[in-house]
N, C-alpha and C positions, 0 to 999 in steps of 0.2 A: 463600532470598529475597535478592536482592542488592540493593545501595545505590543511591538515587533517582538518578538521572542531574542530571547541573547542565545541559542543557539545555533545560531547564525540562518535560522529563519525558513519557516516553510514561505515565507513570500522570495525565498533568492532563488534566480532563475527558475521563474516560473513564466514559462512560457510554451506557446504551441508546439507539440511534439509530435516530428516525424519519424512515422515509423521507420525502425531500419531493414534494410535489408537480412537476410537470413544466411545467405552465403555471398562470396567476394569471387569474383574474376581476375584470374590472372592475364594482364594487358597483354592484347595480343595473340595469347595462348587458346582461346576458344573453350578451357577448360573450368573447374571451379571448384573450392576446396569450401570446406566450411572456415567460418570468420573464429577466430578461434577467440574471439571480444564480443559474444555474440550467441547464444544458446540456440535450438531451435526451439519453437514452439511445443508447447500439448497443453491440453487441454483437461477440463472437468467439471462437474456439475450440469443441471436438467438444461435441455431444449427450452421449456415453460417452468414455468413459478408464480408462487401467489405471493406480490411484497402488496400490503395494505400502502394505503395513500393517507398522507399523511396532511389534517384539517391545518388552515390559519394563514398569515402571511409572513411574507418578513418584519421583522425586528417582535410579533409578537409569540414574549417569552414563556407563556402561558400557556402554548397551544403547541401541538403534538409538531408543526413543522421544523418549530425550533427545538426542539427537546435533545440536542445536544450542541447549542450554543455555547451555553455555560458550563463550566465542569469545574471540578474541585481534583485535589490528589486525595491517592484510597494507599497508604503506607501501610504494610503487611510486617508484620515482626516473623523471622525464622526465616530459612530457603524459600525463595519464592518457585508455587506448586510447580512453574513450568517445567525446570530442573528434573522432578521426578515422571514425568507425561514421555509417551515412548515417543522416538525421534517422529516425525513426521519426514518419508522419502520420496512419496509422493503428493505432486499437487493434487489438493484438493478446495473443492469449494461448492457451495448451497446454491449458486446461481450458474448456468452455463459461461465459461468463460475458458477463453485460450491465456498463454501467458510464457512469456520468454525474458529473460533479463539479458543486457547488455553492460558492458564494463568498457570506461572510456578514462582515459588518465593515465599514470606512469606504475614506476614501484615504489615512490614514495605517497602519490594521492590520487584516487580515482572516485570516480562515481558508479556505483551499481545502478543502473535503471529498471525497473519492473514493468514492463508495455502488457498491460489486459485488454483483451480485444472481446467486446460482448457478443457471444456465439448463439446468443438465443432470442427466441422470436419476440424479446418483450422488450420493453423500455426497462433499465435498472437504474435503481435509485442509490447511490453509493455513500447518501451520507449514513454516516454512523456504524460503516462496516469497517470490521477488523480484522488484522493481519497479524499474521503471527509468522516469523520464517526465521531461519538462520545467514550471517552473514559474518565478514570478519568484526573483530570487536572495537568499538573505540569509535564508531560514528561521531558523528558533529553539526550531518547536514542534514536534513532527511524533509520529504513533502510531497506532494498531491499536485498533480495537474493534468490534464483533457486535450484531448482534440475536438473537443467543442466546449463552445463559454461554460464556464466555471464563476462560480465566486467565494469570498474568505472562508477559504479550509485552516483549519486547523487540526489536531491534534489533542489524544491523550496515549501518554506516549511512554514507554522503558525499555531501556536496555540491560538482557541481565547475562553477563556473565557465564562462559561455561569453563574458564580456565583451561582451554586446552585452543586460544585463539580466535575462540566465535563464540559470539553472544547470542541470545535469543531477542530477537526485537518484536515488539506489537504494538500496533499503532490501531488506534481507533481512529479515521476521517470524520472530521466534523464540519459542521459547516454554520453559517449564521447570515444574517440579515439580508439576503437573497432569495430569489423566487427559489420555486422547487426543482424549474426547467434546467436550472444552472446547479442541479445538483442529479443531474441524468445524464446517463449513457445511452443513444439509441440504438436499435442491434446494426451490427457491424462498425459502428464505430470504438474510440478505445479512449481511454488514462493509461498513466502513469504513477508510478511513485518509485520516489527515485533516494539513496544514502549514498553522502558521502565518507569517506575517510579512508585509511589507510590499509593497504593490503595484505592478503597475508594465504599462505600456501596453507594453511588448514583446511580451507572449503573450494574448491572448485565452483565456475557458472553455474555447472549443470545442478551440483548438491545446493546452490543456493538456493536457482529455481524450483528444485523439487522438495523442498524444505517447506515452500509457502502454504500454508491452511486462511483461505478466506472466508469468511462469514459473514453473509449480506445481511443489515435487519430486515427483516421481512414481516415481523409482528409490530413497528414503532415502540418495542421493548427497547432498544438503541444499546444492544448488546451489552448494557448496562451491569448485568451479575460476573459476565469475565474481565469488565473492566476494572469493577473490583475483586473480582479473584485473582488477578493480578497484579493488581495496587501497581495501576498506572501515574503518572504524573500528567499534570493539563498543561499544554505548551500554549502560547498563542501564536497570531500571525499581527 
């Protein structure tokens, strides 16, 4: 188990997440508007997919299931490449997946939440996949959680700046000294990941949610060459 992160923690409020609804009822009225805190869905990536499975158990560090227990920081000198990489406006992603963000909090501090919902006919394995999207700048909170058991996610983690109010964030999930069952999504069920901090009229739901690029590993390479192509930092939980 390693030491809580001073980020104020992918372990805080990490708890079972119900999905929300997509639109709101006006009481009474029999009518209904979209939630305006609240995106709708879309989706992207195959029906099927080939992720390798991955040999060993928990805690051993040697063996392809833990191969992103441990990490180090990969510090890059100059503009980090993301900066120059065309915006990303739509979702996409390597594995079948739906995805909507929600936004709960005021205008001085809210949370953006990410709900993926596995749309394809297979079990997916999410550790070691990464995210890359746009959101307002200045996070603080940011983590990983399931509608079905999970265990110690972590994080390799940056936020980089676009000066104009939104940062580019990517995270890689990680996870350690758990089976592997507690690191799957089965189809039709979903995660999360969810930032907090402060808002900001730069980016819209909709452009956040469309901003997201996922990339499951599928080879047990453990998306390891964009994690340092992008000289992430390793958070713990």
């Amino acid at each position: 188990m390693h030491a809580h992160s001073t980020r104020r923690g992918l372990g805080a409020g990490l708890a079972t997440v119900l999905l929300l609804a997509g639109v709101a009822a006006f009481a009474g009225s029999g009518s209904a508007v979209a939630d305006p805190n609240t995106t709708t869905a879309v989706s992207s990536g195959p029906a099927t997919f080939t992720q390798a499975v991955p040999t060993g158990q928990p805690s051993q560090y040697n063996l392809p299931l833990e191969r992103c227990a441990n990490g180090v920081n990969y510090p890059i000198s100059g503009a980090n490449p993301v900066l120059s990489e065309p915006l990303t406006t739509q979702f996409t992603s390597n594995v079948g997946l739906s995805e909507y963000v929600s936004f709960s909090g005021n205008q001085y501090y809210g949370d953006w939440t990410f709900t993926f919902t596995n749309t394809s006919s297979q079990v997916l394995s999410t550790d070691c996949a990464l995210l890359v999207f746009r959101a307002p700048s200045g996070s603080d909170n940011h983590g990983y959680t399931a509608t079905q058991q999970y265990g110690h996610p972590q994080e390799d983690y940056l936020e980089v700046p676009r000066g104009d109010g939104t940062s580019f964030y990517i995270a890689r999930l990680d996870f350690h000294d758990v089976p592997l069952v507690q690191r799957q999504v089965t189809p039709g069920q979903s995660f999360t990941y969810s930032l907090g901090g402060i808002p900001s009229s730069a980016i819209t739901l909709a452009q956040i949610r469309d901003s997201l690029k996922f990339t499951a590993d599928l080879n047990l390479l453990a998306n390891q060459s964009l994690v340092q192509h992008y000289g992430t930092d390793r958070l713990t939980n």
